[in-house]
KOLPA-134268 format. One record per residue (C-alpha): residue number from 1; residue in one letter; chain; x, y, z. Coordinates in steps of 0.02 Angstrom, whole numbers, plus 32768, in hexadecimal, padded with zeros to 4 digits. Example, Ala and Ser with C-alpha at 12.3 -4.5 7.8 and 13.67 -1.06 7.14 Angstrom:
<rs>
+------+-------+------+------+------+------+
: gumi : torke : zafi :    u :    v :    w :
+------+-------+------+------+------+------+
:    1 :     a :    A : 8267 : 7F1F : 8186 :
:    2 :     s :    A : 82AC : 7FCB : 8165 :
+------+-------+------+------+------+------+
</rs>
This chain:
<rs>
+------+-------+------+------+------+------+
: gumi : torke : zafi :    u :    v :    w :
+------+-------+------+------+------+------+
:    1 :     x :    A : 58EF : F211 : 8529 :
:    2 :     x :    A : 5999 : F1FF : 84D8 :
:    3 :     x :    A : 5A09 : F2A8 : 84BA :
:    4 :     x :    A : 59DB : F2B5 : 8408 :
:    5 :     x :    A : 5918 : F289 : 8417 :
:    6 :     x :    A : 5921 : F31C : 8480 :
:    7 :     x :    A : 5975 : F387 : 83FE :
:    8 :     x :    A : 590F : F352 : 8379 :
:    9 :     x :    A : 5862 : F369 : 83DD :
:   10 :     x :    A : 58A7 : F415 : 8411 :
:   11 :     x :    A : 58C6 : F438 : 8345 :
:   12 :     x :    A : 5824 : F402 : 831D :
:   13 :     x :    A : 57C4 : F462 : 838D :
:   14 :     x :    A : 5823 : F503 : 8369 :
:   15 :     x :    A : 57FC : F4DF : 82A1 :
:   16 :     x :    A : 576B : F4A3 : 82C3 :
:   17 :     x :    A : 570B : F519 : 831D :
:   18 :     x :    A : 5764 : F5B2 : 82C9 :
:   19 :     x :    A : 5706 : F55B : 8231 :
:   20 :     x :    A : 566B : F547 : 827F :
:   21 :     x :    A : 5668 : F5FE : 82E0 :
:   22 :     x :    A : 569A : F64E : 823B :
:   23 :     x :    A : 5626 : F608 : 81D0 :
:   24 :     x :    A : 5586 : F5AB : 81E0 :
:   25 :     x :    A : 5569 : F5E7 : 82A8 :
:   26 :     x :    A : 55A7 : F684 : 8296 :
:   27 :     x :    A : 54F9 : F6DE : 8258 :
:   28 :     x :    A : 5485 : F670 : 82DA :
:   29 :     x :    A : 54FB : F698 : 8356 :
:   30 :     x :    A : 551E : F751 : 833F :
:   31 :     x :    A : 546B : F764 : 8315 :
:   32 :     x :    A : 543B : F720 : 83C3 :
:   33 :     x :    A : 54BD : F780 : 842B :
:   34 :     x :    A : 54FD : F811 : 83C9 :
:   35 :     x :    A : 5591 : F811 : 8368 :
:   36 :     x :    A : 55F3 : F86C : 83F1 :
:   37 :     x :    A : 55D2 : F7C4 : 8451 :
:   38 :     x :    A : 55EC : F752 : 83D2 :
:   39 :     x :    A : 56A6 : F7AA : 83BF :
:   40 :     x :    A : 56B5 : F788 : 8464 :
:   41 :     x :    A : 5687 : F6C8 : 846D :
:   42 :     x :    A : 56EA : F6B3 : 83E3 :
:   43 :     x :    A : 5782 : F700 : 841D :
:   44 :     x :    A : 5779 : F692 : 84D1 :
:   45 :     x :    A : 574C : F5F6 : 846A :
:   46 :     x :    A : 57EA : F609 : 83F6 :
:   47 :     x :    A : 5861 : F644 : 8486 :
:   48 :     x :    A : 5822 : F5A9 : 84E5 :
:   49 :     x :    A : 5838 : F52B : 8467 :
:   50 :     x :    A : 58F5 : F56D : 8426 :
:   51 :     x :    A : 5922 : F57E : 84DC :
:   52 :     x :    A : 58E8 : F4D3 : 8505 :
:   53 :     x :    A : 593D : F49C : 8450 :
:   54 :     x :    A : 59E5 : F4F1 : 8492 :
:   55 :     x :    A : 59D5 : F4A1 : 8544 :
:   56 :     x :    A : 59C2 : F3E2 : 84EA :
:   57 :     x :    A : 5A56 : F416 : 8459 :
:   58 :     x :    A : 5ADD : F427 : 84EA :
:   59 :     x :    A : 5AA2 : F3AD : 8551 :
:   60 :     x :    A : 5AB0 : F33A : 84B8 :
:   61 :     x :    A : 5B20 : F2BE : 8498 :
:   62 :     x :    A : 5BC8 : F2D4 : 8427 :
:   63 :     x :    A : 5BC4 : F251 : 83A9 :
:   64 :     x :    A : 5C4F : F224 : 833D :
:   65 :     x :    A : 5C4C : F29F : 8294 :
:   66 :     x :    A : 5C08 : F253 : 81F2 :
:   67 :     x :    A : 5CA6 : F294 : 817B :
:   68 :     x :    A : 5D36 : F2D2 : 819B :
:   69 :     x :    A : 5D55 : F39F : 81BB :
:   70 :     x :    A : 5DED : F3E0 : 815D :
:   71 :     x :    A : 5E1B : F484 : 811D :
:   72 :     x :    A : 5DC7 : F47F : 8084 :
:   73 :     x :    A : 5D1B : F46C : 80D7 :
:   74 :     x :    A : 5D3B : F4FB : 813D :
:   75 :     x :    A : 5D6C : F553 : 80A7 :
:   76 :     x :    A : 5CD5 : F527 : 804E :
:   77 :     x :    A : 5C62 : F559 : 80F5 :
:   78 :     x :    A : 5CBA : F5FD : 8120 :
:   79 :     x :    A : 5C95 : F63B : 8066 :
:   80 :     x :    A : 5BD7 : F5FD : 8080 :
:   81 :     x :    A : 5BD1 : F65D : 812A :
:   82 :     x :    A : 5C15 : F6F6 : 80BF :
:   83 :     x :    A : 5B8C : F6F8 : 8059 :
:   84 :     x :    A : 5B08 : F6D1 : 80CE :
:   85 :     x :    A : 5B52 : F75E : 8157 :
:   86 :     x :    A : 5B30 : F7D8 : 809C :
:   87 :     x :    A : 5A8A : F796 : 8077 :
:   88 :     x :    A : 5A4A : F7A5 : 8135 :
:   89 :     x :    A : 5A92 : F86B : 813E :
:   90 :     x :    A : 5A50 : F88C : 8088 :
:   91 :     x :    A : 59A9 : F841 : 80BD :
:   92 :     x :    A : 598E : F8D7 : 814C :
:   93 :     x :    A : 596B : F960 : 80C1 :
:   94 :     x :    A : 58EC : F976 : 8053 :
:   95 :     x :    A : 589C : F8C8 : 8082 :
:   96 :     x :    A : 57EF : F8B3 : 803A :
:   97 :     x :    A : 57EC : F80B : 8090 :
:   98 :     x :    A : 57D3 : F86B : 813D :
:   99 :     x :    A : 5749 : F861 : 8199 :
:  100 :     x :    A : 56D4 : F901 : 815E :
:  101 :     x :    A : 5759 : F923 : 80C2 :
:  102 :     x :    A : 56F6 : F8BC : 8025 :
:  103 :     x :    A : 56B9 : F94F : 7FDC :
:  104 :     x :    A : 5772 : F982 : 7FB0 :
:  105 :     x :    A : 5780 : F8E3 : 7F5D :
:  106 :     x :    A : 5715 : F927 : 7EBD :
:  107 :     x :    A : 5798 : F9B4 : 7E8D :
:  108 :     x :    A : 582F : F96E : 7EFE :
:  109 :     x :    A : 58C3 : F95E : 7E87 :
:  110 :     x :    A : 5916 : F8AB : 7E7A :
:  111 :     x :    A : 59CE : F8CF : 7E97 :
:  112 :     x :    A : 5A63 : F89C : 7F1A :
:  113 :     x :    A : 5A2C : F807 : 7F8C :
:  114 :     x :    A : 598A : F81B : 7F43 :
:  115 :     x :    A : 59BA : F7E5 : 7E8D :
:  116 :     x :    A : 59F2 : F74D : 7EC8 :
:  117 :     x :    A : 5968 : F725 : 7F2D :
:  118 :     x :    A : 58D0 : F756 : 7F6B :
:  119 :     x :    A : 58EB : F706 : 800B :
:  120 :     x :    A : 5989 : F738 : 803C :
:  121 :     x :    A : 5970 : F734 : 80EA :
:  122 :     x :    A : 592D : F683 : 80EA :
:  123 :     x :    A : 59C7 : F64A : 8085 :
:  124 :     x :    A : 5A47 : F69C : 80F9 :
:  125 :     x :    A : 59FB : F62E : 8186 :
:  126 :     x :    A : 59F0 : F58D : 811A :
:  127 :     x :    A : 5AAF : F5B0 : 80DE :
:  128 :     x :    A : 5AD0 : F5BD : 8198 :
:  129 :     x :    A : 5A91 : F515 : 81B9 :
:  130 :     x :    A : 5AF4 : F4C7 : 8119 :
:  131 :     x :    A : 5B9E : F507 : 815A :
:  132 :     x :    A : 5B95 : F4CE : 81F9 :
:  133 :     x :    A : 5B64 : F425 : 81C3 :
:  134 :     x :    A : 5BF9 : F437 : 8150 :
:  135 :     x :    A : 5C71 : F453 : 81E7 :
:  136 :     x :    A : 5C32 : F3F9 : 8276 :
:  137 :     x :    A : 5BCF : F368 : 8223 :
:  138 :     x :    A : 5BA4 : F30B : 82D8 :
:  139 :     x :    A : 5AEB : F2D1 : 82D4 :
:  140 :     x :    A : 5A94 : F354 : 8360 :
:  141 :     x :    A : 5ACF : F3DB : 82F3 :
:  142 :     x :    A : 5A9B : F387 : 825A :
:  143 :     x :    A : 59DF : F38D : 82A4 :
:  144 :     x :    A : 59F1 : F449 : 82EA :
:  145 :     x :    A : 5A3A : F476 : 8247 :
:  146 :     x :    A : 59CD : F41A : 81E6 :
:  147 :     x :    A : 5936 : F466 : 823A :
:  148 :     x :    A : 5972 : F513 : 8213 :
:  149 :     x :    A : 598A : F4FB : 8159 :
:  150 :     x :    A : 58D5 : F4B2 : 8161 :
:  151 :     x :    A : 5885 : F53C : 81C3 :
:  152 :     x :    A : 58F7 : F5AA : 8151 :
:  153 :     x :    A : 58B0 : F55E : 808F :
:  154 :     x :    A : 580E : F51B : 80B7 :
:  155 :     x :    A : 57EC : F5C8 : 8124 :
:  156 :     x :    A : 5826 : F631 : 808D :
:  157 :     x :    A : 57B3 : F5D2 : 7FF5 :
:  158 :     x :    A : 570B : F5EE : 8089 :
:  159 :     x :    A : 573F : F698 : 8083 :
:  160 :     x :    A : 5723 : F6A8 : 7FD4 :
:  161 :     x :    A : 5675 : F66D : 7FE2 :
:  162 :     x :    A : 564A : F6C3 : 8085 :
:  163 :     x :    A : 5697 : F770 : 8029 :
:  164 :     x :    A : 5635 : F746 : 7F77 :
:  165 :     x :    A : 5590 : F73A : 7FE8 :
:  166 :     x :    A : 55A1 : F7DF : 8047 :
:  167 :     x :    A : 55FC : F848 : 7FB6 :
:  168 :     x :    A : 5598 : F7FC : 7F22 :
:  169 :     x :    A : 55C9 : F87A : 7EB8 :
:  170 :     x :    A : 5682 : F8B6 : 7EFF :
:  171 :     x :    A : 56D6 : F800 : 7F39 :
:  172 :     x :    A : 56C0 : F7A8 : 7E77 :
:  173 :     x :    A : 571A : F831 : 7E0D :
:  174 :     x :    A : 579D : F830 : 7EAA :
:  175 :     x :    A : 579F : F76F : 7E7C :
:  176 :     x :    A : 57A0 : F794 : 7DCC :
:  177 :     x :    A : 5846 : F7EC : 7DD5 :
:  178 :     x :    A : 58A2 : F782 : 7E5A :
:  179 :     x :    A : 58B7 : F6D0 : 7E7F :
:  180 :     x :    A : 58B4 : F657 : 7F0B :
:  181 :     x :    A : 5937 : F5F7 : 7EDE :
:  182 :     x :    A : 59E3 : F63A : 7EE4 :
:  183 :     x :    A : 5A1F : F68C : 7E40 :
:  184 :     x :    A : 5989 : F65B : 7DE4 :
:  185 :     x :    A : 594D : F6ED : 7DB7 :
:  186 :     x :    A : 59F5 : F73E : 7D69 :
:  187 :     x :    A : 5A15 : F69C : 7D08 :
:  188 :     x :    A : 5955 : F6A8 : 7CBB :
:  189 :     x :    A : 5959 : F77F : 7CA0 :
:  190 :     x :    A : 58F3 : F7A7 : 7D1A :
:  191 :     x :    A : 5978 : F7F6 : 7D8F :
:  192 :     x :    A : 5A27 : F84E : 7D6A :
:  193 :     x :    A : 5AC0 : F822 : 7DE3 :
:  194 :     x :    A : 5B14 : F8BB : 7E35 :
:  195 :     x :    A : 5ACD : F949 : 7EAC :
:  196 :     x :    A : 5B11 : F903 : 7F4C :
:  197 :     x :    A : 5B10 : F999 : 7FC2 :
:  198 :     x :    A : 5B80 : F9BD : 8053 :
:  199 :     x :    A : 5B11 : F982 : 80D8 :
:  200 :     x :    A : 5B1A : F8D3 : 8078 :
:  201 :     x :    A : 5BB8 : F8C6 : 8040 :
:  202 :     x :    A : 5C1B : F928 : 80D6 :
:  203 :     x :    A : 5B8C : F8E3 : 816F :
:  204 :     x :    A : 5B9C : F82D : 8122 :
:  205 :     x :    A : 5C59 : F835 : 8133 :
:  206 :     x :    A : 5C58 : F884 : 81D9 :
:  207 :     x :    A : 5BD2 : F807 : 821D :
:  208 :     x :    A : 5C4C : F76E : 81D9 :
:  209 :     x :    A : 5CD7 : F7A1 : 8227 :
:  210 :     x :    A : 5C89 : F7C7 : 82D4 :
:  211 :     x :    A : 5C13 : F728 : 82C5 :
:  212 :     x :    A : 5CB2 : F6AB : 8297 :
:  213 :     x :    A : 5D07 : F6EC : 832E :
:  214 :     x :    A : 5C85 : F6F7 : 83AA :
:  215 :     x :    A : 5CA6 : F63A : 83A4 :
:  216 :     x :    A : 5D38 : F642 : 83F2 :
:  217 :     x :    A : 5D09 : F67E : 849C :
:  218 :     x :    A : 5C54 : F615 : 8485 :
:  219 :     x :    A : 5C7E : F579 : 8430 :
:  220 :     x :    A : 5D3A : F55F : 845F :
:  221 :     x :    A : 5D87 : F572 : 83AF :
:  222 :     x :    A : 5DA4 : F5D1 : 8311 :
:  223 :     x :    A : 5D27 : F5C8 : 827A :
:  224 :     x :    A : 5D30 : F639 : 81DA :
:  225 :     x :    A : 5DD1 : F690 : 81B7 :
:  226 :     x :    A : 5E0B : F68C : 8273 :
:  227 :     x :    A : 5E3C : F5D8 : 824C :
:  228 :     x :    A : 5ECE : F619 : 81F8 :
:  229 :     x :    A : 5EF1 : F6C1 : 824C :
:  230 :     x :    A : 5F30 : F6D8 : 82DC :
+------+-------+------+------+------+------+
</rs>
């Protein structure tokens, strides 16, 4: 098996059986064993897979990149990690996507990362995978990347329907209020832009600045705004 078969086998078994374990064999399967076991498989079965993923990504050839990389790219990504790094802290509070939080989606107030989306931890992760593919555009990352936006959108819209069938009442009038998409719900009226708090806003920040330069001493060079400090 070639370097990138292996990354791409490794992708699709970690989005693949995240899929599978989260949806249709997660009742069978927690029925049969208990859902403190099922947590358990699940866990080993997704650490397995993204190790093995990890293991076959730097083994993995370098190919040649599909565009060039110039500043304005990384301009364009570091802004995207900005707002994913403010989506991902504003998604820690007040979540009703959480496991054993849907009954605070009925009276849960659509404001900050949540007016722009309803998924807004789901979208950090995809917007992840788009600015890296922005800034190193060389095809194993394309498939790792590409594999995390998919686990990422598809994972969010199987939320919906795995939220609207265990919060019946509680998950539609969260839907009602927010959107999937980006911005769609503040451009229809259904959401009003503003109420970012602190943990959003100031955690997003502080996460983008220590994430851009934790590839320094990891990848071997500057990404975000360390690219031109320093």
């Amino acid at each position: 098996m070639s370097g990138l078969a292996a990354v791409a086998g490794g992708v699709i078994a970690f989005v693949g059986t995240h899929f599978l374990l989260s949806h249709p064999l997660r009742r069978p399967i927690a029925g049969a064993i208990g859902e403190k076991a099922f947590l358990g498989v699940y866990s080993l079965v997704a650490f397995a897979t993204l190790g093995a993923t990890i293991w076959a990504y730097r083994a993995a050839e370098v190919t040649a990149p599909l565009w060039l990389v110039g500043d304005g790219l990384w301009a364009v990504a570091t802004a995207v990690m900005l707002v994913a790094s403010i989506l991902m802290l504003g998604s820690l509070v007040r979540n009703p996507a959480l496991p054993g939080a849907e009954d605070q989606a009925a009276t849960a107030e659509a404001k900050g990362v949540y007016a722009v989306t309803r998924h807004p931890m789901m979208w950090a992760f995809a917007l992840w995978g788009v600015a890296h593919i922005l800034v190193y555009p060389i095809a194993k990352n394309l498939i790792l990347s590409g594999g995390i936006i998919v686990l990422a959108l598809v994972g969010a819209a199987l939320q919906d329907r795995k939220k609207a069938a265990a919060a019946p009442q509680a998950w539609p009038a969260w839907e009602a209020r927010t959107s999937y998409l980006p911005f769609a719900a503040i451009l229809a009226g259904r959401a009003r832009f503003g109420g970012f708090g602190m943990h959003a806003i100031g955690g997003g920040v502080v996460l983008w600045l220590v994430a851009t330069w934790a590839h320094i001493p990891l990848a071997g060079w500057a990404a975000g705004v360390w690219r031109w400090v320093g």
